[in-house]
C-alpha positions as CSV (number, residue, x, y, z in Angstrom):
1,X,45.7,19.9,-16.8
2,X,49.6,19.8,-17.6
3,X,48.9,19.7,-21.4
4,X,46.5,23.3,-20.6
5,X,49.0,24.6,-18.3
6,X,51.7,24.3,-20.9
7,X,50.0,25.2,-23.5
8,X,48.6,29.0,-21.4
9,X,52.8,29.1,-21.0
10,X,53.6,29.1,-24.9
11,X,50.7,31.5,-25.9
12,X,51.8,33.7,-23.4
13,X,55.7,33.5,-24.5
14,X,54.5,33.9,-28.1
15,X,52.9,37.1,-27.4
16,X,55.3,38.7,-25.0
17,X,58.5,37.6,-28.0
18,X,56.3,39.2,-30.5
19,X,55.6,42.0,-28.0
20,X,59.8,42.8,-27.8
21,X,59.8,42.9,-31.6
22,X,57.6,46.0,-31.9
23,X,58.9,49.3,-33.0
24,X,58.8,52.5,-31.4
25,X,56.1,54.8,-33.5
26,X,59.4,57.4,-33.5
27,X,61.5,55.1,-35.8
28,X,59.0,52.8,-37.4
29,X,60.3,52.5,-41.2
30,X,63.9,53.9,-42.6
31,X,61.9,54.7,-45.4
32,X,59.7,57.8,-43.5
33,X,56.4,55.6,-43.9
34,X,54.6,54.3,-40.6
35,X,53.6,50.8,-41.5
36,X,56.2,48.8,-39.9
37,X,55.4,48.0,-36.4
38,X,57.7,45.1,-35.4
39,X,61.4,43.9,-36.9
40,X,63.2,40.5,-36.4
41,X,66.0,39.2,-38.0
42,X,66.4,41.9,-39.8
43,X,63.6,41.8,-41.4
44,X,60.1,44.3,-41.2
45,X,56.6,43.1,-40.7
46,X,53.3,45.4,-41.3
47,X,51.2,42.8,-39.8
48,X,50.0,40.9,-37.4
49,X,50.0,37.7,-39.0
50,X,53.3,38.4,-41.0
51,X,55.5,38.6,-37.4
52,X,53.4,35.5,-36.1
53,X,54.5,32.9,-39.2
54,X,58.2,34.7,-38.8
55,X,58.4,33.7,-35.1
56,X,56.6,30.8,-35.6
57,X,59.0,29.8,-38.3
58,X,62.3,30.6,-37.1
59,X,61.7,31.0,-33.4
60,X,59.8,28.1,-32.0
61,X,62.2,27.3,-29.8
62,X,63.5,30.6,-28.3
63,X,59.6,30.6,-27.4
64,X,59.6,27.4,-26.3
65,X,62.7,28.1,-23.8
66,X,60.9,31.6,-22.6
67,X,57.7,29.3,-21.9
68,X,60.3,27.0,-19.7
69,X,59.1,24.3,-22.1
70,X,62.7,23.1,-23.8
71,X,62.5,23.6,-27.7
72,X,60.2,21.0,-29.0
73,X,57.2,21.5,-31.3
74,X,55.0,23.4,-30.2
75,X,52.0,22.0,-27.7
76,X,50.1,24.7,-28.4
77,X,46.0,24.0,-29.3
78,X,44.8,28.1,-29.2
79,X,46.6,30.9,-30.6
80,X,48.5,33.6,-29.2
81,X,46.4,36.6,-27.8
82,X,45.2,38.9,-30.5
83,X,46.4,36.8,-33.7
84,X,46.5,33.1,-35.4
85,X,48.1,30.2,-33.8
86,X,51.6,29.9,-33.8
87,X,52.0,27.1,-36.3
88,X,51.9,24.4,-34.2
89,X,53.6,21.5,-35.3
90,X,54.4,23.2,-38.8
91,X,56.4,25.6,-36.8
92,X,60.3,24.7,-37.9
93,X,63.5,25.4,-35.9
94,X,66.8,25.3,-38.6
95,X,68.5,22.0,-37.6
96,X,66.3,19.8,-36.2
97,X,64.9,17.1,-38.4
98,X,61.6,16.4,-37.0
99,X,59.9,19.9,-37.8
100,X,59.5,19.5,-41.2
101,X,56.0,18.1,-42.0
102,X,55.2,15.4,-44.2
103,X,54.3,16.5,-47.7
104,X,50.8,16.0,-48.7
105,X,50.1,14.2,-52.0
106,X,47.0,16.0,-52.8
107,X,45.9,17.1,-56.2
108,X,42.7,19.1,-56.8
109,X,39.4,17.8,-57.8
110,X,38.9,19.3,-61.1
111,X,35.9,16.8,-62.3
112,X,34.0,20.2,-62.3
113,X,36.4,21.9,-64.2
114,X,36.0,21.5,-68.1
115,X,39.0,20.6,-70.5
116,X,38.5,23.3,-72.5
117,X,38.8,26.0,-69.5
118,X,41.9,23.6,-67.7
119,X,43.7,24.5,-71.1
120,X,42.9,27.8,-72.3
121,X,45.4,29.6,-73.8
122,X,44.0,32.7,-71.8
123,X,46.0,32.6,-68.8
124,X,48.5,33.8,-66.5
125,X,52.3,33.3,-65.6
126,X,52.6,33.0,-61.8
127,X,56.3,33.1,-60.1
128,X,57.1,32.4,-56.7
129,X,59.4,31.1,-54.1
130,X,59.4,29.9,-50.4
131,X,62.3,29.1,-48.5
132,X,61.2,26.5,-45.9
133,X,63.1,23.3,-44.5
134,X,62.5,20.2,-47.1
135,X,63.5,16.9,-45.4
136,X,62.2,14.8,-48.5
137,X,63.3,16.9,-51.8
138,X,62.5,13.8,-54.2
139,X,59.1,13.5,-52.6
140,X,58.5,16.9,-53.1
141,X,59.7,17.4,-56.5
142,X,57.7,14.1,-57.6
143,X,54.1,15.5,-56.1
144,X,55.2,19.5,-57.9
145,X,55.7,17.2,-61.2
146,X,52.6,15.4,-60.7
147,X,50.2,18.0,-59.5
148,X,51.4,20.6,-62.8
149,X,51.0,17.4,-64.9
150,X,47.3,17.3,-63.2
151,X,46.7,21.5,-64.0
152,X,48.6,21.2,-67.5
153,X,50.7,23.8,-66.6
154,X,54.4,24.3,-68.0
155,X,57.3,25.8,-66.9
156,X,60.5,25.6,-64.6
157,X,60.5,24.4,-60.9
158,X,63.5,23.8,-58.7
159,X,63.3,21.8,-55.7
160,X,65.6,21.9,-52.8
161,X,66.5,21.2,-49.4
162,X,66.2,24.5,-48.9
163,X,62.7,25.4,-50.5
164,X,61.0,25.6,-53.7
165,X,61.5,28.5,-56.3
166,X,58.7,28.4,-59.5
167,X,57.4,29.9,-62.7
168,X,54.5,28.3,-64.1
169,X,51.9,28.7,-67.0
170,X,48.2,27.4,-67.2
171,X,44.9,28.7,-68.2
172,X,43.2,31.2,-65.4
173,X,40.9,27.8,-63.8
174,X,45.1,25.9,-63.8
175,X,46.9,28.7,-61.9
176,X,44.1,29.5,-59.5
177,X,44.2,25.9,-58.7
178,X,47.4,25.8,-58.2
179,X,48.0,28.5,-56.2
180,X,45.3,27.1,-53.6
181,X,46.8,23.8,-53.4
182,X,50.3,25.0,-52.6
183,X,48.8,27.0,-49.7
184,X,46.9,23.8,-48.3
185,X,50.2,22.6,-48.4
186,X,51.0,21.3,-45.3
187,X,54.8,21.5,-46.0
188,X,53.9,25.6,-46.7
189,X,51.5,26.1,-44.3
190,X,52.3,29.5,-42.2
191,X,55.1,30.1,-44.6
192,X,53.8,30.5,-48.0
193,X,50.7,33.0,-48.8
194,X,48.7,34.3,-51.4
195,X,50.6,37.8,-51.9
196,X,54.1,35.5,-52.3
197,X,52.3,34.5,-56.0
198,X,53.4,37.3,-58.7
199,X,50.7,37.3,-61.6
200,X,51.2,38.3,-65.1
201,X,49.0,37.5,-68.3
202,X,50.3,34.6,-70.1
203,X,49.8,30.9,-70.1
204,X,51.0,27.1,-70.9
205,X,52.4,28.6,-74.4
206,X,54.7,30.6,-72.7
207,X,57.3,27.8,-71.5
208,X,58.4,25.0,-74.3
209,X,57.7,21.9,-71.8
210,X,57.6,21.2,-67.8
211,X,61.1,21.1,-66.2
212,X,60.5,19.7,-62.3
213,X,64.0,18.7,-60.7
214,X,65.9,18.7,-57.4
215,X,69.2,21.4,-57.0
216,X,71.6,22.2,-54.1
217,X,70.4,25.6,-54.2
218,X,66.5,26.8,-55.4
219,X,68.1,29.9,-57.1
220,X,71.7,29.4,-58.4
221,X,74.7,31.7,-56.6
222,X,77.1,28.5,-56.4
223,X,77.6,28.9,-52.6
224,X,76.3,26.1,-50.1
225,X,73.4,27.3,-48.5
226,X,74.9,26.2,-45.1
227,X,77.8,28.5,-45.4
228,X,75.6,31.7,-47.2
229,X,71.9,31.2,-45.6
230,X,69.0,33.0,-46.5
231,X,68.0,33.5,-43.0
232,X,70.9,36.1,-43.0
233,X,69.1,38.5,-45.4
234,X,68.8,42.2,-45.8
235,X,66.2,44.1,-44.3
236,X,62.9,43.5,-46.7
237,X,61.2,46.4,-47.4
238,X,57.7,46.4,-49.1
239,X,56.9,48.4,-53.0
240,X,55.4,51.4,-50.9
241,X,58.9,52.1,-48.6
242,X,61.5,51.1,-51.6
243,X,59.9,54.1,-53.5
244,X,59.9,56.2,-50.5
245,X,63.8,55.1,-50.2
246,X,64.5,55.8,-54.6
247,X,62.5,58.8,-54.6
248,X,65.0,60.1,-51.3
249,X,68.2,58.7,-52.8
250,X,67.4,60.2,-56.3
251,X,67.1,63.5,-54.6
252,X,70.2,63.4,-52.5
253,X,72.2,62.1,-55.4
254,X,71.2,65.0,-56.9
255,X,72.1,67.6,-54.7
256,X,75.9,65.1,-54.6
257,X,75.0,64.1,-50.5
258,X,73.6,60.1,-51.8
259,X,75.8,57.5,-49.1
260,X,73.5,54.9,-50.9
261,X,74.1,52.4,-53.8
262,X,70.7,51.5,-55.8
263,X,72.0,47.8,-56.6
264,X,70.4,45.7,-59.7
265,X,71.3,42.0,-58.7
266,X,70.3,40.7,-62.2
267,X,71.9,40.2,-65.3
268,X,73.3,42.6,-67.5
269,X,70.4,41.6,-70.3
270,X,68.3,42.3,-67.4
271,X,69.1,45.5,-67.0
272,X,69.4,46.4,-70.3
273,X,66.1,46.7,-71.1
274,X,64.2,47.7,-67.6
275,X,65.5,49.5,-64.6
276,X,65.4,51.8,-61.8
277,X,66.8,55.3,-62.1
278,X,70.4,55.8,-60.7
279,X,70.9,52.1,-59.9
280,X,74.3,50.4,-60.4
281,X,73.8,47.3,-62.5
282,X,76.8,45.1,-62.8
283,X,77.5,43.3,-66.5
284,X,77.5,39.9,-65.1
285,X,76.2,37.2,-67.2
286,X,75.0,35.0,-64.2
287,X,73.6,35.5,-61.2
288,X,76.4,32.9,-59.9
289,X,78.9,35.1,-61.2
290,X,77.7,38.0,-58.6
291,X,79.5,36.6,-55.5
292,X,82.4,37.4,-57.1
293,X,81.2,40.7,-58.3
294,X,81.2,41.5,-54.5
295,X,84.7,40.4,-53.7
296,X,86.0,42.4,-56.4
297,X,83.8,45.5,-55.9
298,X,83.7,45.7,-51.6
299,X,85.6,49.4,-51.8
300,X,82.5,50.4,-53.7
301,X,80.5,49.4,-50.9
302,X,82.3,50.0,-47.9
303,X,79.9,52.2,-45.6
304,X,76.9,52.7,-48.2
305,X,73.6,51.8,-47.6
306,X,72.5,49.4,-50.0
307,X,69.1,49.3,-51.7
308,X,68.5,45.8,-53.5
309,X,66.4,44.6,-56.3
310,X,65.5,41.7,-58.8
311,X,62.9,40.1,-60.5
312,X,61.2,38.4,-57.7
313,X,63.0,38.9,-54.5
314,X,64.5,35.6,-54.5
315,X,68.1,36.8,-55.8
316,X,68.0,39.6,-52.9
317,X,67.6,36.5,-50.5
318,X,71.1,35.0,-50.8
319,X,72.3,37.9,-52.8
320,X,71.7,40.3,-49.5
321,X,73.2,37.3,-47.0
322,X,76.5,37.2,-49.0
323,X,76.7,41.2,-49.1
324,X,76.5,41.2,-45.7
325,X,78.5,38.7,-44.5
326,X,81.0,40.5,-46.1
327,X,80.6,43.6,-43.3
328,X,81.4,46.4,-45.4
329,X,78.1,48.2,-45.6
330,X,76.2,49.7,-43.2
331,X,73.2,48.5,-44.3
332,X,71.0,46.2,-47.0
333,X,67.6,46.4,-47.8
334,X,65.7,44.4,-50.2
335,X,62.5,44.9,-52.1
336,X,60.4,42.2,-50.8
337,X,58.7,40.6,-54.1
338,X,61.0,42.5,-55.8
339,X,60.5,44.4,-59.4
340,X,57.0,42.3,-60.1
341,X,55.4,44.0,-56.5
342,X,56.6,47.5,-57.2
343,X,55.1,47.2,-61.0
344,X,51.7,46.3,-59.5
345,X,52.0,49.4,-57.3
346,X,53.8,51.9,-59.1
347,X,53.2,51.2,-62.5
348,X,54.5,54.8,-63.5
349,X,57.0,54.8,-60.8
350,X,61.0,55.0,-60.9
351,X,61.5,51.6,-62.6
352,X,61.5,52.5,-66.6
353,X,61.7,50.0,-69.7
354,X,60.6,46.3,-70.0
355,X,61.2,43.7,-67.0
356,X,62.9,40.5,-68.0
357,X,61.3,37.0,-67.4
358,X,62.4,33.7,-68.4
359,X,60.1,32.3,-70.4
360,X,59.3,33.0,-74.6
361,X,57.7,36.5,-73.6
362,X,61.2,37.5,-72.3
363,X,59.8,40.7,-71.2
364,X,56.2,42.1,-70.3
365,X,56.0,46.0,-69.7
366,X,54.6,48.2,-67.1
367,X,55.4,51.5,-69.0
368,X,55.9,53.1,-72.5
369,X,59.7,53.4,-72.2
370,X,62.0,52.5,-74.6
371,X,65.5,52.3,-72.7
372,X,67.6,50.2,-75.0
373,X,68.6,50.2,-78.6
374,X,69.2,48.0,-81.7
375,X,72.9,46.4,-81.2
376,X,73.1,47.4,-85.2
377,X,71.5,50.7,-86.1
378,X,71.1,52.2,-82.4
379,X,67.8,52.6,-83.2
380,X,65.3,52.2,-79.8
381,X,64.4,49.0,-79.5
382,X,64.0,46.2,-76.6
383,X,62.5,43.1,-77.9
384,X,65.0,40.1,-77.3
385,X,65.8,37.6,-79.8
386,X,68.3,34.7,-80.0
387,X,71.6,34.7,-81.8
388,X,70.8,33.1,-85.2
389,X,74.3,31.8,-85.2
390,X,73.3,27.5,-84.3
391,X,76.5,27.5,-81.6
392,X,75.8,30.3,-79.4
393,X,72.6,31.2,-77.3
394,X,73.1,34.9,-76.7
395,X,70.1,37.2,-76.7
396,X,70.3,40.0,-79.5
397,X,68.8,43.4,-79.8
398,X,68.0,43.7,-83.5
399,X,65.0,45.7,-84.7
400,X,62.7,44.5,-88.0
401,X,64.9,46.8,-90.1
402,X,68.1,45.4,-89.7
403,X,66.4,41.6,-89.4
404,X,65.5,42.4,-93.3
405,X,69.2,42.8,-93.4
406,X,70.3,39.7,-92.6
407,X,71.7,41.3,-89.3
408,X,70.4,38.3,-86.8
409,X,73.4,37.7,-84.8
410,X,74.5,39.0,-81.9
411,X,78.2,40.0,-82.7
412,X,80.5,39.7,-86.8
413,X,82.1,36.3,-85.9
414,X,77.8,34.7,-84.7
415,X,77.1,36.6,-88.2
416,X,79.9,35.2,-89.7
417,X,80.0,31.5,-88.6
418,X,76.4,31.3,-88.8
419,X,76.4,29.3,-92.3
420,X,79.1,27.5,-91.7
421,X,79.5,26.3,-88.1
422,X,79.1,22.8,-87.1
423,X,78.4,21.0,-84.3
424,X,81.5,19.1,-82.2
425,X,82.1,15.2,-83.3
426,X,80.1,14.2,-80.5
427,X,77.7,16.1,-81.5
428,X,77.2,18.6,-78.4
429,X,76.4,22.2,-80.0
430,X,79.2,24.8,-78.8
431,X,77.8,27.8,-76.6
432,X,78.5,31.3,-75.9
433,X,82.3,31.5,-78.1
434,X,81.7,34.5,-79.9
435,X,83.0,38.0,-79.6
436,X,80.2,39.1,-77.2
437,X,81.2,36.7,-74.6
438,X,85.3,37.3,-75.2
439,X,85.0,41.2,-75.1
440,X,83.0,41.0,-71.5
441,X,84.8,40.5,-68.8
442,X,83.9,37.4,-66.4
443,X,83.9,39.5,-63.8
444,X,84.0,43.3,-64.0
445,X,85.6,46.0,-61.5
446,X,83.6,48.8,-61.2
447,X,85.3,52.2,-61.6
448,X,82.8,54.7,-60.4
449,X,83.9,58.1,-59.0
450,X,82.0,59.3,-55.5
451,X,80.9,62.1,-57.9
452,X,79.4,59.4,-60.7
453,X,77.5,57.5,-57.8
454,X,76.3,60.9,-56.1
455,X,74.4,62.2,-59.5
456,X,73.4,58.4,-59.9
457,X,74.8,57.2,-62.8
């Protein structure tokens, strides 16, 4: 009777903490849309079952306190009123140990599933993340290693204490596996779903090998994700309310009344070749680079309202936490599944070019546009090559024309040294010297006029 008793106290905690989290129908999205109906954390949920994994992620045991049950796992055997249980013992609370779950070593049955169809070349590129608590990184790394192993798929995975962050290729049977065996995942469970996979055609060919490892950080900004958390992000805003928010600030900026900064949190290569209208993308050549870009650059963003974007979402994450710890703005929003969401909804919309990935497509496309040119004749071009030059590994605009040339390098001394340069005595090959890498500035120091950012240059 205790265990029932207790159990009645949680559900009903649950739903009265989800309860406080709902939005007036007045002010329901900054965007002008009505879909948002409750906010936490700073972040905006559509759904029901969206704002019961966030409180059963990262509240367990503010419910747990309200229920007058202390904050240990949850007891909980039914689910709240009107939604899915609240996680149960998956539910995690930052800090404490036992909340993790034990990692399953699953793999699929595929006995059903022929070679030939487990390694087609007809296939698909999926990228993901989930920040989650990992109390066994190793363990987790060695079952992601073995289970793409098990699918054949390549690619790049980091593990962390923090999470998981992945691109992988496989044939259609592969990633369709794969997808359903991280969301059995009882590590994921709650956390993870279907919508955080981002699809695009591809496959296996796509990545040179399988890289599985363990990293301080699941996506690289060089700050200790105990000092710069991700569960101090911006406010996430789905594909539908980020164009609501673009189309409003390209209007303002127009008429010179925009107090908003469009921010591209990528690379300058990035950008380059795909990006929204009117943003402000820094020439930084690593996303590790861009806390620094921030410290040098807060005037620019004293008291704007900051729109966010990257590939993914998963540089907006930490990228968004540092911003705002920083107190300057008056607000950061993020594009939850960031550029590869919006494509799938606004194919046409205000983003224009290629989008970068990091794989051998190095860009898949969405639109007809053209937006960058050949670093030789200026002629439109955005297909990515590397440096020919042995010693340097920048990417190089050069069209087929000027290829026939000779013109394969990305700056005169790559083009120069290309025949002649050697590798050091030890025989490590020497990276990004060249003029390309000299010229740019580590990090830059944006000089933009109130009038530049109001017609959104």
């Amino acid at each position: 009777a205790g265990r029932k008793e207790r159990a009645a106290a949680r559900r009903k905690a649950f739903s009265l903490f989800v309860k406080a989290k709902e939005v007036p129908a007045a002010s329901r999205c900054p965007g002008g849309g009505e879909g948002v109906r409750w906010r936490c954390c700073r972040q905006a949920f559509e759904e029901l079952p969206g704002i019961h994994r966030h409180v059963a992620l990262h509240h367990s045991g503010d419910v747990g306190r309200q229920a007058g049950l202390g904050a240990g796992p949850a007891e909980a055997a039914g689910s709240p009123a009107g939604g899915p249980a609240p996680a149960g013992s998956t539910a995690r609370l930052s800090g404490h140990s036992w909340s993790s779950p034990e990692i399953s070593w699953a793999l699929p049955d595929t006995s059903h599933v022929s070679h030939g169809d487990l390694t087609s070349h007809v296939g698909d590129v999926l990228l993901y993340y989930c920040y989650c608590e990992v109390r066994d990184p190793e363990k987790l790394c060695a079952w992601q290693k073995a289970l793409c192993q098990h699918l054949h798929l390549t690619g790049k995975v980091r593990v962390a204490s923090e999470g998981i962050n992945g691109t992988v290729g496989g044939s259609k049977v592969a990633t369709s596996l794969y997808i359903k065996v991280m969301l059995s995942q009882p590590l994921f469970k709650n956390i993870l779903c279907q919508e955080d996979f981002k699809s695009s055609a591809g496959g296996a060919q796509c990545f040179p090998d399988l890289r599985v490892g363990v990293f301080k950080e699941i996506v690289p900004m060089g700050i200790d994700p105990k000092i710069v958390s991700y569960k101090e992000t911006g406010i996430h805003l789905s594909p539908q309310e980020f164009h609501r928010e673009v189309e409003q600030y390209l209007s303002q900026a127009t008429q010179g009344q925009s107090d908003t900064i469009l921010l591209d949190c990528r690379n300058f290569y990035e950008s380059k070749i795909g990006h929204f209208q009117g943003c402000l993308a820094p020439d930084i050549r690593k996303f590790s680079y861009f806390p620094s870009y921030v410290d040098e650059n807060l005037e620019l963003f004293k008291d704007k309202r900051v729109l966010m974007y990257c590939t993914g979402g998963i540089r907006c994450e930490r990228g968004s936490a540092y911003l705002r710890s920083k107190a300057v703005c008056r607000e950061v929003y993020q594009l939850k599944g960031g550029i590869h969401k919006y494509l799938e909804e606004f194919p046409d919309g205000f983003y224009r070019g290629k989008l970068f990935v990091f794989d051998d497509r190095y860009a898949i496309c969405s639109n007809e546009d053209i937006i960058s040119a050949c670093r030789y004749c200026g002629v439109l071009w955005d297909q990515y090559k590397f440096c020919s030059s042995q010693h340097c590994r920048q990417l190089v605009l050069t069209c087929p024309g000027c290829c026939n040339k000779g013109l394969t390098a990305c700056c005169p001394v790559c083009q120069e040294k290309e025949l002649k340069v050697t590798s050091r005595a030890s025989g490590q090959i020497l990276k990004e010297e060249c003029e390309c890498t000299r010229r740019r500035p580590r990090v830059p120091i944006e000089h933009v006029s109130p009038r530049m950012l109001d017609t959104g240059k």
